[in-house]
C-alpha positions in Angstrom: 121.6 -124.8 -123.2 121.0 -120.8 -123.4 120.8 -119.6 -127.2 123.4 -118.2 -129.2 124.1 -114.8 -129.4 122.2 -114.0 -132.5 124.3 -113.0 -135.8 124.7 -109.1 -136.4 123.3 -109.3 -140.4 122.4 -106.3 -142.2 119.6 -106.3 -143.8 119.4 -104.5 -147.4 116.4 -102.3 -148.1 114.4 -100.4 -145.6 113.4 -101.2 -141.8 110.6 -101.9 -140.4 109.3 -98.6 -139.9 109.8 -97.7 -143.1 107.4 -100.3 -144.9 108.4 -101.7 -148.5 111.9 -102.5 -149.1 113.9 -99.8 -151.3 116.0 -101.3 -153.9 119.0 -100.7 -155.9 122.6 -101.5 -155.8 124.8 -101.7 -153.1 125.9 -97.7 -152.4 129.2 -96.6 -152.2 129.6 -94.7 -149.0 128.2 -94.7 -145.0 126.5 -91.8 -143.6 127.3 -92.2 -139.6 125.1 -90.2 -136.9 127.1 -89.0 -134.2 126.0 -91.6 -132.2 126.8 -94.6 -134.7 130.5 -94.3 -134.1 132.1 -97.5 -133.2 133.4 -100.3 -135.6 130.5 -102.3 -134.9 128.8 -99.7 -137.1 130.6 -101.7 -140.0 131.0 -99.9 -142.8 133.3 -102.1 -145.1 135.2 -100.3 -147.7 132.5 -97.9 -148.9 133.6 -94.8 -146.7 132.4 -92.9 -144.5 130.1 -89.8 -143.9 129.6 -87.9 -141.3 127.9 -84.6 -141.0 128.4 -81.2 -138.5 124.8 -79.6 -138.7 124.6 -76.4 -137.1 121.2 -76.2 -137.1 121.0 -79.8 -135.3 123.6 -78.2 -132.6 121.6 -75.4 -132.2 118.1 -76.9 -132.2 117.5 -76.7 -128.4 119.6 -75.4 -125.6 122.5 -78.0 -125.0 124.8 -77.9 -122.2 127.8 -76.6 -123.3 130.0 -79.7 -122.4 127.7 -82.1 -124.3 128.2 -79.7 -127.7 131.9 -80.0 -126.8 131.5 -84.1 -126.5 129.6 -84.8 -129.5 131.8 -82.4 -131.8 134.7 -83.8 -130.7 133.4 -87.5 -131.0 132.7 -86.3 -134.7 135.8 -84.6 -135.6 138.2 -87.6 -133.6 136.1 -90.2 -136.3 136.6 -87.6 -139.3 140.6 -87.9 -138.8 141.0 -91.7 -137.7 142.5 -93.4 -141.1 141.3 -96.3 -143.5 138.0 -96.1 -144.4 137.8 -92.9 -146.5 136.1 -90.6 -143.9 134.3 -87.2 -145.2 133.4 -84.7 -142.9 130.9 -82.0 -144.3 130.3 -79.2 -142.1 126.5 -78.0 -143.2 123.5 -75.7 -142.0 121.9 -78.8 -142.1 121.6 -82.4 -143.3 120.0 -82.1 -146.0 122.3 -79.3 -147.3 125.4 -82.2 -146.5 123.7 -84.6 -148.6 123.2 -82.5 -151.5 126.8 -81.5 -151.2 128.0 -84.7 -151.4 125.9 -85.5 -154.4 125.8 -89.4 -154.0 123.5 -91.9 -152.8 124.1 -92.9 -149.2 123.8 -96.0 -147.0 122.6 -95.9 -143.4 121.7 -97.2 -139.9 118.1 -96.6 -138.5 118.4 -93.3 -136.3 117.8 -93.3 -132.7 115.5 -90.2 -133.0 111.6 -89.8 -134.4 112.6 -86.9 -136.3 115.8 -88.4 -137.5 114.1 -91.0 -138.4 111.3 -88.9 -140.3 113.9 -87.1 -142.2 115.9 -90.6 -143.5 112.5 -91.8 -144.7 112.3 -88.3 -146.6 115.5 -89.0 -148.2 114.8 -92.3 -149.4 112.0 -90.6 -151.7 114.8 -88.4 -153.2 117.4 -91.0 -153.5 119.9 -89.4 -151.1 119.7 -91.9 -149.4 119.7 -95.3 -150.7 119.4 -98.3 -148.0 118.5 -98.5 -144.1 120.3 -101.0 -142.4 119.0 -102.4 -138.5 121.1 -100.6 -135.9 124.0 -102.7 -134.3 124.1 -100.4 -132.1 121.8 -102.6 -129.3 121.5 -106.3 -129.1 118.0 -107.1 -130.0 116.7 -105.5 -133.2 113.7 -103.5 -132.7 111.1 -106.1 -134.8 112.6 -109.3 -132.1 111.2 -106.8 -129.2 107.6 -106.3 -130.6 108.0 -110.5 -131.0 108.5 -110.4 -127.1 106.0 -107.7 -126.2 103.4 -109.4 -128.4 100.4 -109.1 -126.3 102.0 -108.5 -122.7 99.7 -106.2 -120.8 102.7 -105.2 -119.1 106.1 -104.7 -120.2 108.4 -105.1 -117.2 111.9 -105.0 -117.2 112.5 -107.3 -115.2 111.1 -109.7 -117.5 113.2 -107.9 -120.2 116.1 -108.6 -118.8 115.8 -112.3 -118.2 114.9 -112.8 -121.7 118.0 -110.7 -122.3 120.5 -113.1 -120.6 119.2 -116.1 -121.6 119.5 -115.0 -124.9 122.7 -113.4 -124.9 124.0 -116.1 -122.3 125.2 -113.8 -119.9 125.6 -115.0 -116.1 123.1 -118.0 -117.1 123.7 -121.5 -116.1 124.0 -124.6 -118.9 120.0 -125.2 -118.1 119.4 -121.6 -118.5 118.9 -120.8 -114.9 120.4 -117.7 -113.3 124.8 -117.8 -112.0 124.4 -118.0 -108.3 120.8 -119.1 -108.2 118.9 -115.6 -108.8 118.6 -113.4 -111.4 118.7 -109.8 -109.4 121.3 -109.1 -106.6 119.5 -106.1 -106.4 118.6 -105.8 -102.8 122.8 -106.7 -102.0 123.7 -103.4 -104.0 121.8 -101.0 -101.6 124.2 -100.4 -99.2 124.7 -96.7 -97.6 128.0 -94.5 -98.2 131.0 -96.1 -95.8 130.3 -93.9 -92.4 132.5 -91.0 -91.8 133.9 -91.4 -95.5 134.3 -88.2 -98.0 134.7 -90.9 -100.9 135.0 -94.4 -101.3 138.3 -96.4 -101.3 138.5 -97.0 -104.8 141.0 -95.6 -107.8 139.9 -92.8 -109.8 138.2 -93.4 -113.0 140.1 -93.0 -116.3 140.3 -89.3 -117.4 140.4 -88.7 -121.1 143.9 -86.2 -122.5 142.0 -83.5 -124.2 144.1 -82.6 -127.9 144.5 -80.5 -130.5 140.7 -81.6 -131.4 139.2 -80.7 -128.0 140.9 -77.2 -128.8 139.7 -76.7 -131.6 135.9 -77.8 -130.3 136.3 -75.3 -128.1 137.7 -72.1 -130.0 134.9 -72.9 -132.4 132.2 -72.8 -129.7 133.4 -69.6 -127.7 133.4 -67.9 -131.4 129.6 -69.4 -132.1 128.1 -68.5 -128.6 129.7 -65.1 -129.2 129.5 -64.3 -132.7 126.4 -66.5 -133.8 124.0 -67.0 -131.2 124.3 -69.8 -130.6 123.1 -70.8 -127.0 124.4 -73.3 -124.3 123.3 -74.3 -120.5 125.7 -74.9 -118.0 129.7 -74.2 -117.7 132.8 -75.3 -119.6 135.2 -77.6 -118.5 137.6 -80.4 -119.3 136.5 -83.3 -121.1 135.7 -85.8 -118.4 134.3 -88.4 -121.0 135.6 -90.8 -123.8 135.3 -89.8 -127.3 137.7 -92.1 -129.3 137.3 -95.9 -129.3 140.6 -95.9 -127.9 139.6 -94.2 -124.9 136.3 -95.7 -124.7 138.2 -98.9 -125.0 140.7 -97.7 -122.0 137.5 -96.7 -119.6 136.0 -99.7 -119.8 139.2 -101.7 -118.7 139.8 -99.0 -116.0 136.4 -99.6 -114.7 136.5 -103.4 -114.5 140.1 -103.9 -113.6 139.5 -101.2 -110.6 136.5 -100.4 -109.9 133.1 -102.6 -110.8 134.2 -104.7 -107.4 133.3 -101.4 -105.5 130.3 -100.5 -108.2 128.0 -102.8 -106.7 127.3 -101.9 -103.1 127.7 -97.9 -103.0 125.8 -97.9 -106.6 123.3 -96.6 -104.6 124.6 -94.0 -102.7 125.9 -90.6 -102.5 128.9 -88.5 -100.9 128.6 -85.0 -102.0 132.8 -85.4 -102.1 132.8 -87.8 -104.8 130.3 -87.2 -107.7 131.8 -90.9 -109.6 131.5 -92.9 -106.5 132.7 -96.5 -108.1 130.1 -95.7 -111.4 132.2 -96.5 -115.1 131.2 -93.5 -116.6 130.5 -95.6 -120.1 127.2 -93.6 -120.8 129.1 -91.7 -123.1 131.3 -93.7 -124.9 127.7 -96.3 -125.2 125.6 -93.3 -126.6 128.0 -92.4 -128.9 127.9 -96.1 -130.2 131.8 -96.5 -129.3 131.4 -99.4 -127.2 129.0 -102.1 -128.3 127.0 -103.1 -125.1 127.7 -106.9 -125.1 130.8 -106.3 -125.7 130.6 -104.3 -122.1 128.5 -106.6 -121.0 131.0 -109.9 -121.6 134.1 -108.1 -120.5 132.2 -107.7 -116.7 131.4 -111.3 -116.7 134.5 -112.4 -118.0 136.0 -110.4 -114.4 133.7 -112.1 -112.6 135.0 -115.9 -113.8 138.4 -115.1 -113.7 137.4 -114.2 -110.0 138.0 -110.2 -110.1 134.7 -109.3 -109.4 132.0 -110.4 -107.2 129.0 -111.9 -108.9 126.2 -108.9 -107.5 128.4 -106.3 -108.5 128.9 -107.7 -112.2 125.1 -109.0 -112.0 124.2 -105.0 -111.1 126.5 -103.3 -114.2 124.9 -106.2 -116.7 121.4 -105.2 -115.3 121.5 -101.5 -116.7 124.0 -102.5 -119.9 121.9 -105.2 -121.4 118.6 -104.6 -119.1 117.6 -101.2 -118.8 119.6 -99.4 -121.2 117.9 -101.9 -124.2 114.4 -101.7 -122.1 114.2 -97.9 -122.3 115.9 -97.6 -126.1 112.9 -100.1 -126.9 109.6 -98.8 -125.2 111.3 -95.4 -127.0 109.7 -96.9 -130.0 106.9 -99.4 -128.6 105.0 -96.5 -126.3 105.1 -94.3 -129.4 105.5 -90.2 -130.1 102.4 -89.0 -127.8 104.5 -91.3 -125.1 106.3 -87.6 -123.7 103.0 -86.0 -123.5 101.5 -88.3 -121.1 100.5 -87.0 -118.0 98.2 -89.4 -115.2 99.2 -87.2 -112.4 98.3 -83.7 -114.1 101.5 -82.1 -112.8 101.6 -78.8 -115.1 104.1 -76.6 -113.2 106.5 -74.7 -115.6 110.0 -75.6 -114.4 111.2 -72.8 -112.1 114.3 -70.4 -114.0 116.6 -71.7 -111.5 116.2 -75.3 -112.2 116.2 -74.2 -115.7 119.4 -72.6 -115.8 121.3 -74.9 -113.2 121.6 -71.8 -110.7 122.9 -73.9 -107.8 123.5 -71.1 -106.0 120.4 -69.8 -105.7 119.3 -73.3 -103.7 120.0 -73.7 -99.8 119.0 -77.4 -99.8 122.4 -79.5 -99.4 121.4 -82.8 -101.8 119.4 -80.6 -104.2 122.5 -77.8 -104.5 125.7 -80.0 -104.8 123.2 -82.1 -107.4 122.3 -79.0 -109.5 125.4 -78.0 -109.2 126.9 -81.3 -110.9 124.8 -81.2 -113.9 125.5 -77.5 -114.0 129.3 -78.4 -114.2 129.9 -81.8 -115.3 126.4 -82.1 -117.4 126.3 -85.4 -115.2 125.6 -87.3 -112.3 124.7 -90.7 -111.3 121.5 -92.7 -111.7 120.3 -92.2 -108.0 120.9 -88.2 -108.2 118.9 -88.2 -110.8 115.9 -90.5 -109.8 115.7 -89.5 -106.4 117.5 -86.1 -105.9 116.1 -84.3 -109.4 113.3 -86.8 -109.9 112.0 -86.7 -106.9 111.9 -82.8 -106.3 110.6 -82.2 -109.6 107.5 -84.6 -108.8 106.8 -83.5 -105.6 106.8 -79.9 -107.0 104.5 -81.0 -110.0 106.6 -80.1 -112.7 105.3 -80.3 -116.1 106.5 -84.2 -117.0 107.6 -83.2 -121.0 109.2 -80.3 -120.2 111.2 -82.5 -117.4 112.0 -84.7 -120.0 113.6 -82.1 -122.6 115.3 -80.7 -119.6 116.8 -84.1 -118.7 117.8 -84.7 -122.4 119.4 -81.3 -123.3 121.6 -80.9 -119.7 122.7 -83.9 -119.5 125.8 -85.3 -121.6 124.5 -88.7 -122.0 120.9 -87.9 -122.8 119.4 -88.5 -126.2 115.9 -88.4 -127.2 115.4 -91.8 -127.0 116.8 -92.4 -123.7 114.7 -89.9 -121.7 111.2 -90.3 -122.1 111.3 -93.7 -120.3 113.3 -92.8 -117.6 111.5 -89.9 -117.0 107.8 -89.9 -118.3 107.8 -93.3 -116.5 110.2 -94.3 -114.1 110.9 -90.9 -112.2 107.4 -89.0 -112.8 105.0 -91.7 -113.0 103.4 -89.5 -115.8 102.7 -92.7 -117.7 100.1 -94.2 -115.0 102.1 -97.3 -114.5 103.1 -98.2 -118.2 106.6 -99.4 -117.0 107.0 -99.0 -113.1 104.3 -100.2 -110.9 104.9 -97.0 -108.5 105.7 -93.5 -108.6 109.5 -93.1 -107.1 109.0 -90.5 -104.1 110.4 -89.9 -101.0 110.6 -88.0 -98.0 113.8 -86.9 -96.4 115.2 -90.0 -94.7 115.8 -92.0 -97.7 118.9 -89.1 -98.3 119.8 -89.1 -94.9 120.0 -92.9 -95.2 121.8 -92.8 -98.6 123.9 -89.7 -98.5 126.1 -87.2 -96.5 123.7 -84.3 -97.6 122.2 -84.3 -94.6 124.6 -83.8 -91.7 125.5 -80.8 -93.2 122.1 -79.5 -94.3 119.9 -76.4 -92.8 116.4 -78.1 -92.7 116.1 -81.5 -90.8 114.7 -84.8 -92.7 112.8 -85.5 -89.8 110.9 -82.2 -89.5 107.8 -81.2 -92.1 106.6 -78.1 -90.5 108.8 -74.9 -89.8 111.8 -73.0 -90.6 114.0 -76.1 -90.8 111.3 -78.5 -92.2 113.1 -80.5 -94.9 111.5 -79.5 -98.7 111.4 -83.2 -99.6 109.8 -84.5 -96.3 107.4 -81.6 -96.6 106.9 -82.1 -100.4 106.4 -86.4 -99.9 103.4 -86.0 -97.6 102.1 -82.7 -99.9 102.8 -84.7 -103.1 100.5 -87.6 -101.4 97.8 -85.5 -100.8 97.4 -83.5 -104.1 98.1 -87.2 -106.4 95.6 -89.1 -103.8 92.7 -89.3 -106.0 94.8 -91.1 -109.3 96.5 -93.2 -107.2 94.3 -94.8 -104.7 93.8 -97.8 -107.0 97.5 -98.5 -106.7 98.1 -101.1 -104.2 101.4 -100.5 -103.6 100.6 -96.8 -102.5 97.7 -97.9 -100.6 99.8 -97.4 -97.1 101.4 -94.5 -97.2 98.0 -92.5 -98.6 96.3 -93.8 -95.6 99.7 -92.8 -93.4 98.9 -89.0 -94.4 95.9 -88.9 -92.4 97.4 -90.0 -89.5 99.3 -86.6 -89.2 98.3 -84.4 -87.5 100.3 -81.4 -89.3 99.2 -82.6 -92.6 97.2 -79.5 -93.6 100.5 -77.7 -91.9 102.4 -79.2 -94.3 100.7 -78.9 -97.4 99.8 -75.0 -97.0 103.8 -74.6 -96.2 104.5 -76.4 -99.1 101.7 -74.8 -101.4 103.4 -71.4 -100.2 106.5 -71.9 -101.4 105.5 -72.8 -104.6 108.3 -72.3 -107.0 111.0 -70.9 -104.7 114.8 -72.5 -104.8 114.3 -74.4 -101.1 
């Protein structure tokens, strides 16, 4: 029989990280991050804090839309009734807390530097007690039991310890639903032929309010009158801020959609930018949704018969799998993890990747990608891996200034979810810490996987010439300038040898050398 779901306790006194425990009675109100604001956050009947820092929202250069998202999440909080909510808009949060003037109670950060400054607090007595996060299923001192001395941490062993545990899709014997625990290689299919978007119903679009106004006026006046400095465009609020709405997108998404999520959650038609994805990385990071509840209600579709088993298998994969894997090895790999660098890729990121200047690019998949993030702060996980990623690896870009880039434009990024997925996963910076290969491609991968192509100036089957295609070109280049750090990788050992069967390879890598940072 699989293992209970373990019981949610909080835990008096300080975490882990913070050594000794703290002391002192229980504390009489909650201080919420903006991305603790669900009602799994419990906070009883002490009350509520939360805290607008205009130094936090200035920090680094946001996209605009993500300001817009996180405010709004705040301020929809602030005003929903019953537990006593105080909303102290401060310089910063150290300024709220003296303002308030009472010892507070709170949940470990998802930030380093959060993190340092709650430990900072405790000294004072501002803050009183820190409480495990609820926020993801397994507590962080339960993963280092797991990691013990792994030389490897792979996910996929992560995420079979994960649905045993959390008897998700597991048998009474604790074997896998349907025999295996991945339907991964089932969910690769290419975009329907001849298809602008696929035959499924939209997703659910948030009603902006009074609130969303208000967000608005208040950054127009900032940007204008204060300084304050944003990426990217305006635009409607595509995303859940409100448990209600988070609540209403995740039954929109399984009622319609997670049927179609499985098979296309690969793919991309530069017509549809949602394809059959739930758009839940919002409402999760923002701690409105707790991600077993997620996870349950996409099984629970799949008993009742509404949703085929690799489709629910896939969305459970990145809720409970990856999503916990990466907010974990946040923490394991440590704070030098984002300065790693086993390729040596040191190139400075170009201005108009910086600044989301679509229009300045000529390549089809690389100009309607840019131009998502430019105006929706957000696009799917293969966009990003293999579109973004990819280019940015093959062009050698600097791996922890990708990383910043990835958190500050995108809605959903946070520091702890971007170092993984991009000091690891997409840039291989880490050496093979998490992935066991660097994830690069030529052109036919996108010709296989998209509609870019068919539409596109350069050809994905040319690597020399006017109409050489940039990634085909930059796969073979990127080969040849990473050769010597990773020839002791078996998994690369065929394409390396491959390079030197062409015959245009020093062509190729001159053409590509010349082009250097230009938009392609």
């Amino acid at each position: 029989m699989a293992p209970d779901r373990p019981a949610r306790r909080s835990t008096r006194g300080r975490p882990d990280w913070l050594g000794d425990d703290a002391g002192g009675e229980p504390v009489t109100r909650r201080w919420l991050f903006a991305d603790q604001l669900g009602p799994h956050f419990d906070v009883g009947r002490d009350g509520v804090l939360l805290v607008e820092s205009r130094e936090a929202l200035g920090r680094r250069r946001y996209h605009r839309q993500k300001l817009h998202l996180v405010l709004s999440a705040l301020r929809h909080r602030a005003a929903e009734p019953g537990d006593s909510a105080v909303l102290l808009r401060t310089a910063t949060y150290g300024q709220a807390l003296r303002e308030l003037g009472e010892p507070v109670r709170v949940y470990e950060p998802t930030s380093r530097s959060a993190a340092d400054f709650v430990a900072r607090q405790l000294e004072t007595g501002r803050v009183e007690a820190v409480d495990p996060t609820p926020g993801f299923s397994l507590p962080r001192r339960d993963f280092q039991r797991w990691a013990g001395d792994r030389r490897r941490l792979r996910m996929e062993d992560f995420y079979r310890f994960q649905r045993q545990r959390l008897d998700l899709l597991v048998e009474g014997d604790g074997t896998p639903v349907g025999g295996r625990w991945s339907f991964d290689e089932d969910n690769r299919e290419p975009p329907p032929k001849g298809a602008d978007r696929l035959d499924v119903p939209e997703p659910y679009r948030p009603r902006e309010d009074d609130v969303d106004a208000q967000v608005r006026e208040d950054l127009d006046r900032w940007e204008r009158d204060d300084g304050l400095v944003t990426v990217g465009r305006d635009g409607p609020r595509l995303f859940a801020v409100t448990r209600r709405e988070a609540l209403a997108a995740l039954d929109r998404f399984v009622t319609h959609r997670l049927g179609a999520f499985g098979p296309h959650e690969d793919a991309m038609l530069r017509g549809d930018w949602a394809m059959a994805h739930s758009l839940l990385s919002v409402p999760l990071n923002l701690g409105l949704l707790d991600p077993v509840e997620v996870a349950e209600r996409a099984v629970r579709a799949y008993h009742d018969g509404d949703a085929p088993l690799a489709s629910v298998e896939g969305f459970v994969r990145q809720v409970v799998g990856w999503r916990e894997y990466v907010w974990h090895l946040y923490w394991h790999f440590g704070g030098q993890y984002r300065s790693r660098n086993a390729l040596a890729a040191r190139e400075p990121l170009p201005r108009w990747f910086d600044e989301l200047d679509a229009d300045a690019v000529e390549a089809a998949c690389l100009k309607d990608v840019l131009a998502g993030v430019r105006d929706r702060g957000w696009v799917h996980h293969i966009p990003r891996l293999m579109v973004l990623g990819n280019w940015a690896a093959e062009r050698g870009y600097d791996p922890d200034a990708l990383t910043e880039w990835f958190q500050t434009r995108f809605v959903d990024g946070y520091d702890w979810v971007m170092p993984a997925n991009v000091v690891g996963m997409s840039q291989y910076a880490d050496g093979g810490a998490m992935t066991t290969k660097p994830y690069v491609s030529g052109g036919a991968y996108l010709n296989r996987m998209s509609d870019y192509c068919g539409g596109c100036r350069y050809r994905p089957t040319v690597r020399v010439g006017e109409d050489a295609c940039p990634f085909t070109a930059g796969y073979w280049a990127y080969l040849d300038r990473t050769a010597d750090r990773l020839e002791g990788n078996p998994r690369m050992a065929r394409p390396l040898q491959q390079r030197h069967r062409l015959t245009d390879l020093e062509a190729t890598v001159e053409q590509e050398r010349a082009r250097g940072t230009d938009a392609p």
